[in-house]
C-alpha positions as CSV (number, residue, x, y, z in Angstrom):
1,X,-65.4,44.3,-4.6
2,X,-65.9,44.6,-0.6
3,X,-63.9,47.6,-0.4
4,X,-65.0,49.3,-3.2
5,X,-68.5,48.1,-1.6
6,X,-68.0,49.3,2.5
7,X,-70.7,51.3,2.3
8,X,-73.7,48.9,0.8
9,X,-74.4,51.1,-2.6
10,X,-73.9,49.3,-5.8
11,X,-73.1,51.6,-9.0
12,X,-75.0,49.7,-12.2
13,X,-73.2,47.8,-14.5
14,X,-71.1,49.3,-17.4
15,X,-68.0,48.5,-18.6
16,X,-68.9,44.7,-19.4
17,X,-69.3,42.3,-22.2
18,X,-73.0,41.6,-22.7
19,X,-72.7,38.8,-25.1
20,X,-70.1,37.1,-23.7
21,X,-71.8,37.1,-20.6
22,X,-74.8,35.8,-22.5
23,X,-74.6,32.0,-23.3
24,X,-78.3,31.9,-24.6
25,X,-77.3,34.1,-27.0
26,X,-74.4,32.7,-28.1
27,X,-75.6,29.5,-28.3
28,X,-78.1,30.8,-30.8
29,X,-75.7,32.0,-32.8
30,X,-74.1,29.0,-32.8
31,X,-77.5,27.2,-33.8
32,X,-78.2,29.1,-36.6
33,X,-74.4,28.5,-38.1
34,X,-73.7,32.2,-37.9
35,X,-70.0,32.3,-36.7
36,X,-68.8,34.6,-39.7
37,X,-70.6,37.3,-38.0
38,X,-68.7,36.4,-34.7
39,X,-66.1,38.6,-34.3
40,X,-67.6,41.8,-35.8
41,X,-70.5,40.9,-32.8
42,X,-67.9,40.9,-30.0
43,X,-66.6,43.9,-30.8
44,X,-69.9,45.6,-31.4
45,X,-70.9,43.9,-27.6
46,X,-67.6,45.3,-26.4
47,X,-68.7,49.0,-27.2
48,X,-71.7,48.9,-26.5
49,X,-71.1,47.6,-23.1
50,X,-68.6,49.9,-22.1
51,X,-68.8,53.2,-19.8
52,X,-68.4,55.5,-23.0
53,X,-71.2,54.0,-24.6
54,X,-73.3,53.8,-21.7
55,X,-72.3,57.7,-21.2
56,X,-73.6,58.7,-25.0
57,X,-76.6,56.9,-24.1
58,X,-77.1,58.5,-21.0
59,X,-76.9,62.1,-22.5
60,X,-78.9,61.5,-25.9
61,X,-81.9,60.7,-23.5
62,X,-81.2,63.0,-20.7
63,X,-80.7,65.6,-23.6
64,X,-83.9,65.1,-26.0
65,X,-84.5,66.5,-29.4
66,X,-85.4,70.2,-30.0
67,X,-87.4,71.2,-33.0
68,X,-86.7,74.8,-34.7
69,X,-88.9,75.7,-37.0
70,X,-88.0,78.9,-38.1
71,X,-84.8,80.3,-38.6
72,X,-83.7,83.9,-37.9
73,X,-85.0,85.0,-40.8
74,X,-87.9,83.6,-40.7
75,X,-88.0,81.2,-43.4
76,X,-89.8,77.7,-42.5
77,X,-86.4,75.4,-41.9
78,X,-88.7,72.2,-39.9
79,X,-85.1,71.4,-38.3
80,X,-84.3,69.3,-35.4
81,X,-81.5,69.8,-33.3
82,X,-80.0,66.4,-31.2
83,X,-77.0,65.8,-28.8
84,X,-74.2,64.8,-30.1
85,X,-74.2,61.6,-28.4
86,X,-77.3,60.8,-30.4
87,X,-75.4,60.9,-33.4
88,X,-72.5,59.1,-32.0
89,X,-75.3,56.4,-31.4
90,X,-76.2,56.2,-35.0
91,X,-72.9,56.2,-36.1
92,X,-71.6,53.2,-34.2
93,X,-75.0,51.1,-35.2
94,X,-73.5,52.1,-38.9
95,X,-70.7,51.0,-38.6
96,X,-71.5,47.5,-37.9
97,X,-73.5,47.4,-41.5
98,X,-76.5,46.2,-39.3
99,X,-78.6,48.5,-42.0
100,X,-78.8,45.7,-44.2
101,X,-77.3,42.6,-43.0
102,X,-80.4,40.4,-43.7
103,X,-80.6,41.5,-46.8
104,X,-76.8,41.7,-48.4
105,X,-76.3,39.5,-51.9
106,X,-78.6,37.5,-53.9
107,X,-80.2,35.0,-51.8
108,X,-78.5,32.1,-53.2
109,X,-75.5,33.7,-52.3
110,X,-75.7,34.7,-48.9
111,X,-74.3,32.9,-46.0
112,X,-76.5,31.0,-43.7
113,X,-77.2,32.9,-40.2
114,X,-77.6,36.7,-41.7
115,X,-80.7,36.9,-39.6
116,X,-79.8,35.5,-36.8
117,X,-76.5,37.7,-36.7
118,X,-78.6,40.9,-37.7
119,X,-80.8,40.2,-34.8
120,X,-78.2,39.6,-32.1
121,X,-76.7,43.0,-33.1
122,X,-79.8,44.6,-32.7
123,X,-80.1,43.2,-29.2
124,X,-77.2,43.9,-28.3
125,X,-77.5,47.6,-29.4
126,X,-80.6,47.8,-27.8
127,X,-79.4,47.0,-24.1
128,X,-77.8,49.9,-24.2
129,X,-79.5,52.6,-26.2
130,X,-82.9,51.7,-27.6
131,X,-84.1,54.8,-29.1
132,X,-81.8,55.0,-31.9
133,X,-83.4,51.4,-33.0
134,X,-86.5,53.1,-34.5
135,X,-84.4,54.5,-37.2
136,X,-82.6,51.7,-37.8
137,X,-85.7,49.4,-37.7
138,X,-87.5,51.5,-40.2
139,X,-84.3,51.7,-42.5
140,X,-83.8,48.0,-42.5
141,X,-87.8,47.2,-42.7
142,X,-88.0,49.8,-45.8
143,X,-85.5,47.3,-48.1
144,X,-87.9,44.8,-49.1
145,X,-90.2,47.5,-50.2
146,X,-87.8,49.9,-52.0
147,X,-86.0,47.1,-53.7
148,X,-89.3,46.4,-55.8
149,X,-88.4,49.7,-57.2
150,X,-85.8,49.6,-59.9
151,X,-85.3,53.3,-61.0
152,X,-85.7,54.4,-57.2
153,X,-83.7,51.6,-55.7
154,X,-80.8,52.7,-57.8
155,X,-80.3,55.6,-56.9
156,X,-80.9,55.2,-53.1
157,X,-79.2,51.8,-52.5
158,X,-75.5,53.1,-51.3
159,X,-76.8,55.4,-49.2
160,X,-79.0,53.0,-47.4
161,X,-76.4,50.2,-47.2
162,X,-73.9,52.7,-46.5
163,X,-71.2,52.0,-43.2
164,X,-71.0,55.3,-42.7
165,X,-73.6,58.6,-40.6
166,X,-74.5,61.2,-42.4
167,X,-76.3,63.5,-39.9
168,X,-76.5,66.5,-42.4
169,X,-79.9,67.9,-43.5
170,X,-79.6,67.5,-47.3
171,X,-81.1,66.4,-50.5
172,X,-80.8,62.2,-50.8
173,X,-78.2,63.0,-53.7
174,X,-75.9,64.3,-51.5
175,X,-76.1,62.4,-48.2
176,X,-74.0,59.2,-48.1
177,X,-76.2,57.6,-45.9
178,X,-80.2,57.5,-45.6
179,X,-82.3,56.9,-43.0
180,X,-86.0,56.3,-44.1
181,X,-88.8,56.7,-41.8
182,X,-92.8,55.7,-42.2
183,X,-95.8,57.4,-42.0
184,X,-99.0,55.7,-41.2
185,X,-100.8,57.1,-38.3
186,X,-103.6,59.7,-38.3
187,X,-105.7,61.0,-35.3
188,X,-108.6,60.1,-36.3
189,X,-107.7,56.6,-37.0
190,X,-104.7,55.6,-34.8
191,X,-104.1,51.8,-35.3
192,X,-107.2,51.9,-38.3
193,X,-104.8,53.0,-41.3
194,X,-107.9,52.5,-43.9
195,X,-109.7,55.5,-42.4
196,X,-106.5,57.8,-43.2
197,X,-107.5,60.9,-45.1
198,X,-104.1,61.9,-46.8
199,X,-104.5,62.4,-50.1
200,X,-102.2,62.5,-53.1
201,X,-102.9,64.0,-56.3
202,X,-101.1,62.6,-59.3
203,X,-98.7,66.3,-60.7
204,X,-99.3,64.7,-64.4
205,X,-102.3,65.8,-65.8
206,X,-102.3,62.8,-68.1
207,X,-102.4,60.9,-64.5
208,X,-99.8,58.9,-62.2
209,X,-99.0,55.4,-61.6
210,X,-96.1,53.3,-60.5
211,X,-92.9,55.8,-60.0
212,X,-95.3,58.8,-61.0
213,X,-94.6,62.2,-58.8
214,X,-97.3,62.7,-56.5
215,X,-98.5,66.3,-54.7
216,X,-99.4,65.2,-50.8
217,X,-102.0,66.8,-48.9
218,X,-103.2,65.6,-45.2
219,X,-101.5,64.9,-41.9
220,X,-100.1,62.5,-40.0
221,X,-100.4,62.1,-35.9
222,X,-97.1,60.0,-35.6
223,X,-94.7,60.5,-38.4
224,X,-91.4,58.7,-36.8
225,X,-87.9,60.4,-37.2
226,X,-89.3,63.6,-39.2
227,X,-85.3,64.2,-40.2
228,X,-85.2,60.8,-41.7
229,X,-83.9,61.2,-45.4
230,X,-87.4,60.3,-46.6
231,X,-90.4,58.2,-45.2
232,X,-92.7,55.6,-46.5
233,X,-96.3,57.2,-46.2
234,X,-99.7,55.8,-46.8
235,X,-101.8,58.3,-48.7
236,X,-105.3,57.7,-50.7
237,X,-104.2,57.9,-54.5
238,X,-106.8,60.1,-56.2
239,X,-106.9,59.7,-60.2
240,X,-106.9,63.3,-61.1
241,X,-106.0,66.7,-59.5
242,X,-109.7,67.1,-59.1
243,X,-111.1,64.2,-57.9
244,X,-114.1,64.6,-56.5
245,X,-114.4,61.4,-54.6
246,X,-110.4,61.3,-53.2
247,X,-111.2,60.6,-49.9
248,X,-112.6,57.3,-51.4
249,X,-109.5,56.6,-53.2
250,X,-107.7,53.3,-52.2
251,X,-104.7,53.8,-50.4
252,X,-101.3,53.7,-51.5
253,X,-97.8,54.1,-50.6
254,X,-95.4,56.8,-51.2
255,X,-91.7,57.6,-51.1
256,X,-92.1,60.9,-49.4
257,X,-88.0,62.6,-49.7
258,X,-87.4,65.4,-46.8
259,X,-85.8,67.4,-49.9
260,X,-87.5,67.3,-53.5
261,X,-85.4,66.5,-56.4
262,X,-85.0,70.0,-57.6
263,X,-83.0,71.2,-54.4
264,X,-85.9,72.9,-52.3
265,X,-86.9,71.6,-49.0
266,X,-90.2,69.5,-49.4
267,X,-93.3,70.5,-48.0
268,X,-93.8,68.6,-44.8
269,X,-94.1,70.6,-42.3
270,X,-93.1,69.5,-38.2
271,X,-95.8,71.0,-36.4
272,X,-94.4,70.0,-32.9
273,X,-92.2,67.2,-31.7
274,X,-94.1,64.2,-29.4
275,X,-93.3,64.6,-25.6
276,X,-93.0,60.8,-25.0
277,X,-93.0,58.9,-22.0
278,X,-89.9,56.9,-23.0
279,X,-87.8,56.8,-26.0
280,X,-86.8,60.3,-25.5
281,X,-83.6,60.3,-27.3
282,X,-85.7,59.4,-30.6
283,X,-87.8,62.3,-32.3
284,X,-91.1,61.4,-33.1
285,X,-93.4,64.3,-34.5
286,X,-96.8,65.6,-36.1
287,X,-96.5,67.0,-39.5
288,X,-98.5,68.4,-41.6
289,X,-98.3,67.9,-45.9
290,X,-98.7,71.4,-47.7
291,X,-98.6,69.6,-51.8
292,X,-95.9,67.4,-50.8
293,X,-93.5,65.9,-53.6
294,X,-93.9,61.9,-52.9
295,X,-93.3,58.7,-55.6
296,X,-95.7,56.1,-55.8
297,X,-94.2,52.7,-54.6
298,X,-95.6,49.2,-55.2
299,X,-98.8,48.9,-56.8
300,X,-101.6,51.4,-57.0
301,X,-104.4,50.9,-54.6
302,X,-102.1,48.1,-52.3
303,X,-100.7,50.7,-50.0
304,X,-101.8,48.4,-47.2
305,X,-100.1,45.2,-48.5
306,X,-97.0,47.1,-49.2
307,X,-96.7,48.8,-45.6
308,X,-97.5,45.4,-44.0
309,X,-94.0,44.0,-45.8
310,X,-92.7,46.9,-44.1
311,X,-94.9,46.5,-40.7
312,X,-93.4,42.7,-40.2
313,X,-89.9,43.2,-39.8
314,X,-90.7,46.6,-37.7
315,X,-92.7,43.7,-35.4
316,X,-90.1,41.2,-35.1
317,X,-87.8,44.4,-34.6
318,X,-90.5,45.5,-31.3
319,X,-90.2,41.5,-30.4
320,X,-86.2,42.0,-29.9
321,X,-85.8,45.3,-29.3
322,X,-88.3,44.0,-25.6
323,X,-86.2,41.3,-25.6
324,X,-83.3,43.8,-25.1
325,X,-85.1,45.8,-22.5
326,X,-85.8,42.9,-20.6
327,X,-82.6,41.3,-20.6
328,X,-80.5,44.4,-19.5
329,X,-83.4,44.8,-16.9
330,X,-82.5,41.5,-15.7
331,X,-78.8,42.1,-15.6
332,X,-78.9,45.4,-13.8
333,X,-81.0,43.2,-10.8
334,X,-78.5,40.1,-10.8
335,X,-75.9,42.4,-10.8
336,X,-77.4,44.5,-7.6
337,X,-78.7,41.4,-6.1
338,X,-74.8,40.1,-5.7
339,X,-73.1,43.0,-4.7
340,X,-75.7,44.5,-2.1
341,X,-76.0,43.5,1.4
342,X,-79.3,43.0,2.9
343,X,-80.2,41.3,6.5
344,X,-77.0,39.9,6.8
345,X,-76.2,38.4,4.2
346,X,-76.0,39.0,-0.4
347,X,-79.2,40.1,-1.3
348,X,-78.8,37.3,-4.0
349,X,-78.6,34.8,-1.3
350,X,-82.1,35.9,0.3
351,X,-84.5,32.9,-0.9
352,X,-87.1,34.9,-2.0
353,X,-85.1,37.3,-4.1
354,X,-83.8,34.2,-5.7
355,X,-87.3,33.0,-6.4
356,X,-87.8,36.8,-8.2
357,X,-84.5,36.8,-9.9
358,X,-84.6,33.1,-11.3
359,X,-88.1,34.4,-12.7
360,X,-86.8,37.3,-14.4
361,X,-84.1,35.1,-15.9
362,X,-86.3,32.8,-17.0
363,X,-88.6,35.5,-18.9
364,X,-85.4,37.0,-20.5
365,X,-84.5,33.6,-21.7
366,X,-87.7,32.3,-22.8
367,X,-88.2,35.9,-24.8
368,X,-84.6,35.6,-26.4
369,X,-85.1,32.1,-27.7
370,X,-88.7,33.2,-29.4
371,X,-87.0,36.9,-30.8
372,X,-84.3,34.1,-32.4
373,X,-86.6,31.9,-33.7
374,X,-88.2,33.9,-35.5
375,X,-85.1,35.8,-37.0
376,X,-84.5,32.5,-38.5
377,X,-88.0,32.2,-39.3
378,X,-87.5,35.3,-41.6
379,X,-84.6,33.9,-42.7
380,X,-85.8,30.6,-43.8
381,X,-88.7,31.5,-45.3
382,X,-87.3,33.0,-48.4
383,X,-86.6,29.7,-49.7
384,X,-89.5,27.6,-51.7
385,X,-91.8,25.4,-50.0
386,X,-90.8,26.5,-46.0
387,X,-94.1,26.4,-44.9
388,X,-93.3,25.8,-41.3
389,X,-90.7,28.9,-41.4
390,X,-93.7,30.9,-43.0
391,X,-95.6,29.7,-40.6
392,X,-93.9,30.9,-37.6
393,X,-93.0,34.6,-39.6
394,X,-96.9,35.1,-40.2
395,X,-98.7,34.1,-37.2
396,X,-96.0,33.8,-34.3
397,X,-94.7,37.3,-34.8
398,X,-97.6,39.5,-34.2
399,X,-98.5,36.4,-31.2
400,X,-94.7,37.2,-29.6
401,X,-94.6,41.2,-30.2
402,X,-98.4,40.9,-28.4
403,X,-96.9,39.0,-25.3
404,X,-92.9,39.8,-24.8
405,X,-94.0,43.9,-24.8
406,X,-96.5,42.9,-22.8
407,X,-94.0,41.1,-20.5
408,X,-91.2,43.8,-20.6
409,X,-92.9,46.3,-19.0
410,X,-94.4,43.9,-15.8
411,X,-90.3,43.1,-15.5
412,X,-88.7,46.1,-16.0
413,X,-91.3,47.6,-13.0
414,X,-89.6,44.2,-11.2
415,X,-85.9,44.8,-11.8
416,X,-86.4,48.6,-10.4
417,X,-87.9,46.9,-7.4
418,X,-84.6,45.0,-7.1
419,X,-82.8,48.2,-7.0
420,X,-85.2,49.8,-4.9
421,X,-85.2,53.6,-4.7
422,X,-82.1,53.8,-6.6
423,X,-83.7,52.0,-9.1
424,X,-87.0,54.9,-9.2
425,X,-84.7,57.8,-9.6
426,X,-84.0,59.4,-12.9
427,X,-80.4,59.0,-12.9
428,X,-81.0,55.0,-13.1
429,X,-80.5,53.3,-16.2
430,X,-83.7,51.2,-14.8
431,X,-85.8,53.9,-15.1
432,X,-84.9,55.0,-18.7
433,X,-86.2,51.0,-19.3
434,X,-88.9,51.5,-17.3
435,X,-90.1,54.3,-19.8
436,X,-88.8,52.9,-22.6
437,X,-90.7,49.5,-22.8
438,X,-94.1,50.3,-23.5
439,X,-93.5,52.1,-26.7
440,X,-93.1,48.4,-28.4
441,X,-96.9,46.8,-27.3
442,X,-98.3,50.5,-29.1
443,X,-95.7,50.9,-31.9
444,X,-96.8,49.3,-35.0
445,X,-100.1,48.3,-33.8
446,X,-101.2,47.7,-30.2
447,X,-102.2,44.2,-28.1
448,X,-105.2,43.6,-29.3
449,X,-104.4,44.9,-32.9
450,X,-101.7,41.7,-32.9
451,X,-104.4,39.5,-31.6
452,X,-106.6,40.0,-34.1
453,X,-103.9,39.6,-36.6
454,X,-103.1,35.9,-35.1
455,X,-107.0,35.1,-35.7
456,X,-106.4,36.5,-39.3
457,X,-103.7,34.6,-40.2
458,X,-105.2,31.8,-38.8
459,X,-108.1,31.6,-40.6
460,X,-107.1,32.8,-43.9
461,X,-104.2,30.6,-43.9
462,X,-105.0,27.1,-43.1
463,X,-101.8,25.6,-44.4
464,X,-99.9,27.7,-42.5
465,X,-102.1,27.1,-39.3
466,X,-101.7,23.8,-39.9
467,X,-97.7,23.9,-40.4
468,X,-97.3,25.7,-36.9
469,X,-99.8,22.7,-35.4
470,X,-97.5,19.9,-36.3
471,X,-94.1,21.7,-35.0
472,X,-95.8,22.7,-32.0
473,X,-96.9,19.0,-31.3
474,X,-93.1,17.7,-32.6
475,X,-91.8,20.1,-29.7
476,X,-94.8,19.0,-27.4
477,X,-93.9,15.0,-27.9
478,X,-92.2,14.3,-24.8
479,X,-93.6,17.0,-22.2
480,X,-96.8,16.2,-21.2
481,X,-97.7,19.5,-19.7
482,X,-96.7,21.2,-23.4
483,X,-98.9,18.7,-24.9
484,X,-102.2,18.8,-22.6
485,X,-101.3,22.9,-22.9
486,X,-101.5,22.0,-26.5
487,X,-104.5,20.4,-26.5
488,X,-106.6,22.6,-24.3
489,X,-105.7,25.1,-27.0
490,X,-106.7,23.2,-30.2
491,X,-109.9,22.6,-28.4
492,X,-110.7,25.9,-27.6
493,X,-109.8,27.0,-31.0
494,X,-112.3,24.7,-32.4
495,X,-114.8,25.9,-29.8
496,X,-114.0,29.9,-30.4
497,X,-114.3,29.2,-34.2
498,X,-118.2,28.7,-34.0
499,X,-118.9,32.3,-32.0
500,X,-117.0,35.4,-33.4
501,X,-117.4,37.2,-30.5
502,X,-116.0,34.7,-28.4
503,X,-112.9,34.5,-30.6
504,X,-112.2,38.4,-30.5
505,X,-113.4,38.2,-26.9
506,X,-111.0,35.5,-25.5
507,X,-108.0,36.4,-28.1
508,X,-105.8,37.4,-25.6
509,X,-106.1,34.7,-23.6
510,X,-105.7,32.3,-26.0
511,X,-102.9,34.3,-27.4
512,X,-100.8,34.4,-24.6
513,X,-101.3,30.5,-24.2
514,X,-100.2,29.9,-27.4
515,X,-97.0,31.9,-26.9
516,X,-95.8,30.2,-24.2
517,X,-96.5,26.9,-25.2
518,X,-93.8,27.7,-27.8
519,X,-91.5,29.3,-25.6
520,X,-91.9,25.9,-23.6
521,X,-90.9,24.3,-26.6
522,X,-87.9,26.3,-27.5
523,X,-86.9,26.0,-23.8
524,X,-87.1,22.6,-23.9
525,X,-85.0,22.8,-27.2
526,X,-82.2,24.8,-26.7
527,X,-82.0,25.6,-22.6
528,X,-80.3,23.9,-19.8
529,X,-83.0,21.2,-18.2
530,X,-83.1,23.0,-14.8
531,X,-83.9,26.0,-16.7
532,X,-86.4,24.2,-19.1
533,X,-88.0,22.2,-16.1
534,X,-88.8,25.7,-14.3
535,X,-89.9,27.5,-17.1
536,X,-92.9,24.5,-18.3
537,X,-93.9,23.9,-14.5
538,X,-94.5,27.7,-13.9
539,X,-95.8,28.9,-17.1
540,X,-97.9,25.9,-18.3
541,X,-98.4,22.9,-15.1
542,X,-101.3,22.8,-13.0
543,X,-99.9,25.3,-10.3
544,X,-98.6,27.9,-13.2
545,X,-98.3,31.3,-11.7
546,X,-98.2,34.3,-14.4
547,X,-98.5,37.2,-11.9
548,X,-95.8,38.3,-10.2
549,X,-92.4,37.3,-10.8
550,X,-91.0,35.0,-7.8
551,X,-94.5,33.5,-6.8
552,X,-94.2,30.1,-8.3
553,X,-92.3,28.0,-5.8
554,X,-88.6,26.7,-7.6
555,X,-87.0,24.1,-6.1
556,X,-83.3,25.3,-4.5
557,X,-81.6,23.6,-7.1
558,X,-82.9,24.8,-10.1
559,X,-82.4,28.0,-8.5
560,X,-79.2,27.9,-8.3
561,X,-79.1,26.5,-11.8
562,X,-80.6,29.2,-13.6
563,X,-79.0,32.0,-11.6
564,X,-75.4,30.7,-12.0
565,X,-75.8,30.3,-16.0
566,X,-77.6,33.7,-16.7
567,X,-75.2,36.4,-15.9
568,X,-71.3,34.9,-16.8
569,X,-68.7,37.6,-16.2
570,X,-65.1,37.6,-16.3
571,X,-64.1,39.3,-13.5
């Protein structure tokens, strides 16, 4: 490496083997017994990790997509036109039959650690490419929903479990693979879905109803991956064609295809792609529905509940894909800090870049063990009478998508700063990151919209509430810092619960306390103790520092602890 180094400048990382360089994460899967999915992760890691990879990653973003609307003819054709790389993105996540891992066989038949092993492959994936994850998120998160649907679900499963990319633009009968999409957002409403003014019109005269056709009228402000095989959308179901009073309809939810049954391109039409800050390699779009063929799925007038089924896996999916962002942001400084010279000596011997990088290493670990917990969370709570799994799916997954978004983006701005100007210049994987992490805190709902969905939960679930007390205090027993952390926030829960301002008003706050006290927890479950030790003493002691990274004083040894564990490579 000092030759290849004479002259100070330090090419990123590529070429590597980012779980095997990961014990957190392989200890995880080890926890959560899912070793059968072993080897098919290592040689997902191995691609992902390697120059090629980071190469089709490079080019899908550096190339982003291009919407033709017309063709030369002039006949409306709404296509969009990506680098190849983008599709030999999607193809590779195929391949691993990540669509659908959670979900494959009856439960009672399926192997413990699905979860777990789906979410380690989407954090893996997500290191190096992260805009081909909203795709795949939506796919995955649609499952639940579409397999409600019996006639539907039959006709669409193959495709959606399929191992294989189908990037042509063509009816769902002929595709071998599907992607779906979602549709929630308007302009006028943004985060509010229940002021959404799409409106469907049952194509019946007799009226609609569960699997009826649908004609779809409105717009929607953000309608994700408009060449998606067909999208979820959230549409006011009127009773007649001329309902008078549709924009008072309840709201429902709609399988929306891009092609309608009979062969002819639907009637959505892309009025322009987003120009994002990040996730450029993904196409995000406005569109506009001119008597659009949709279905009705799930049941009339729940088109809220049946989205939200959809919304919480798309949420834990924001929680890891952050997670990703922030551990590659991570790697890229370790990696710089030990091969760069600075005043002498390794920039990763300098003691206050050891102080930053033990921080960011810390953050990455802390975020990791949460996005896992929860995956098993999901996992566990499809069995009777898991309250405590429940639990920590309702009310700690909006708490962790709130805070580890929040927390990719202050660390990400860190890790550049580690690389320096190299790091702020376009040609820098740090700076596609950079962009890249914000899109999770606004994606299916923003920071204060998952705040106010902890205070939900809370109070309309007090079993639940309850459930997540207890394991809290179990992990809290023998840390006395977790447990007066605890306690300060059971007491101002009590407190905030008399004054409803007070309880929107501080939500964050108390939030963000709650979420580390269980990342404490899980530290002190499942990390080394030097790592555990730092992690309580700067996040929850009396001195706890949560500004920038490297300003709560480590002790040397634990230092060198958490900086020798949290980077292994082979060569």
């Amino acid at each position: 490496m000092a030759e290849r180094n004479k002259d100070n400048l330090v090419d990123e990382l590529v070429g590597y083997d980012p779980l095997g360089s990961d014990p957190a994460l392989q200890a995880a899967l080890t926890r959560a017994q899912a070793l059968a999915w072993l080897p098919g992760l290592q040689q997902h890691a191995r691609t992902v990790g390697s120059a090629a990879f980071a190469q089709w990653a490079d080019q899908a973003n550096r190339h982003p997509p291009q919407l033709q609307q017309w063709d030369a003819r002039g006949r409306r054709i709404d296509q969009v036109e990506f680098h190849p790389a983008w599709h030999q993105v999607l193809a590779h996540y195929r391949a691993q039959q990540l669509i659908d891992m959670p979900f494959a066989g009856a439960p009672e038949d399926a192997a413990s650690g699905r979860w777990t092993a789906w979410a380690a492959g989407f954090y893996l994936h997500g290191q190096a490419e992260a805009g081909s994850l909203c795709p795949a998120t939506m796919t995955t998160a649609a499952i639940p929903v579409l397999r409600k649907e019996p006639a539907l679900w039959a006709q669409i499963a193959r495709g959606i479990s399929s191992a294989e990319h189908d990037a042509r633009d063509a009816p769902v009968a002929d595709k071998t693979a599907l992607w779906v999409g979602m549709g929630m957002t308007e302009k006028q409403g943004g985060s509010d879905v229940r002021s959404n003014t799409t409106v469907a019109y049952p194509l019946d005269a007799a009226g609609g109803g569960r699997g009826a056709a649908y004609r779809l009228q409105g717009h929607k402000w953000f309608y994700s991956v408009p060449t998606a095989d067909a999208h979820l959308v959230v549409a006011r179901m009127a009773s007649s064609a001329h309902d008078a009073h549709a924009l008072q309809a309840p709201l429902a939810c709609f399988w929306v295809p891009r092609w309608r049954p009979d062969g002819r391109r639907n009637s959505v039409l892309v009025q322009r792609l987003k120009d994002k800050v990040g996730n450029r390699s993904n196409a995000s779009s406005e569109v506009l529905f001119d008597d659009a063929y949709g279905v009705l799925v799930g049941e009339e007038g729940r088109g809220i509940a049946t989205i939200m089924e959809m919304a919480t896996i798309t949420r834990l999916c924001c929680v890891l894909g952050s997670s990703a962002l922030l551990r590659q942001a991570t790697v890229q400084a370790l990696w710089s800090a030990r091969h760069r010279q600075a005043f002498g000596a390794a920039l990763v011997a300098q003691p206050l870049m050891q102080s930053v990088l033990a921080d960011l290493a810390l953050e990455s670990e802390a975020a990791l063990l949460l996005a896992m917990r929860l995956a098993q969370a999901f996992e566990d709570s499809s069995a009777p009478g898991q309250t405590t799994a429940l639990a920590w799916q309702r009310i700690m997954t909006p708490a962790a998508k709130f805070w580890v978004c929040k927390r990719a983006i202050a660390c990400s701005a860190e890790a550049m700063e580690v690389l320096g100007g190299n790091g702020y210049t376009e040609s820098s994987a740090l700076a596609r990151i950079y962009r890249e992490a914000p899109v999770n805190s606004i994606w299916e709902g923003s920071g204060n919209v998952m705040c106010l969905d902890v205070l939900k939960a809370l109070q309309r679930e007090p079993a639940l509430r309850d459930a997540l007390w207890q394991d809290l205090q179990r992990m809290a027993a023998d840390d006395l810092a977790m447990a007066q952390a605890l306690q300060r926030l059971h007491t101002q829960w009590q407190a905030m619960a008399q004054d409803a301002w007070a309880q929107q008003a501080q939500a964050r706050q108390w939030v963000q306390q709650l979420v580390l006290v269980a990342q404490a927890g899980l530290m002190r479950q499942h990390a080394a103790p030097a790592h555990a030790d730092a992690f309580v003493a700067s996040r929850l002691g009396p001195h706890a520092h949560l500004g920038v990274m490297g300003a709560f004083p480590l002790a040397k040894a634990q230092i060198s602890a958490i900086l020798g564990a949290s980077l292994q490579l082979q060569h």
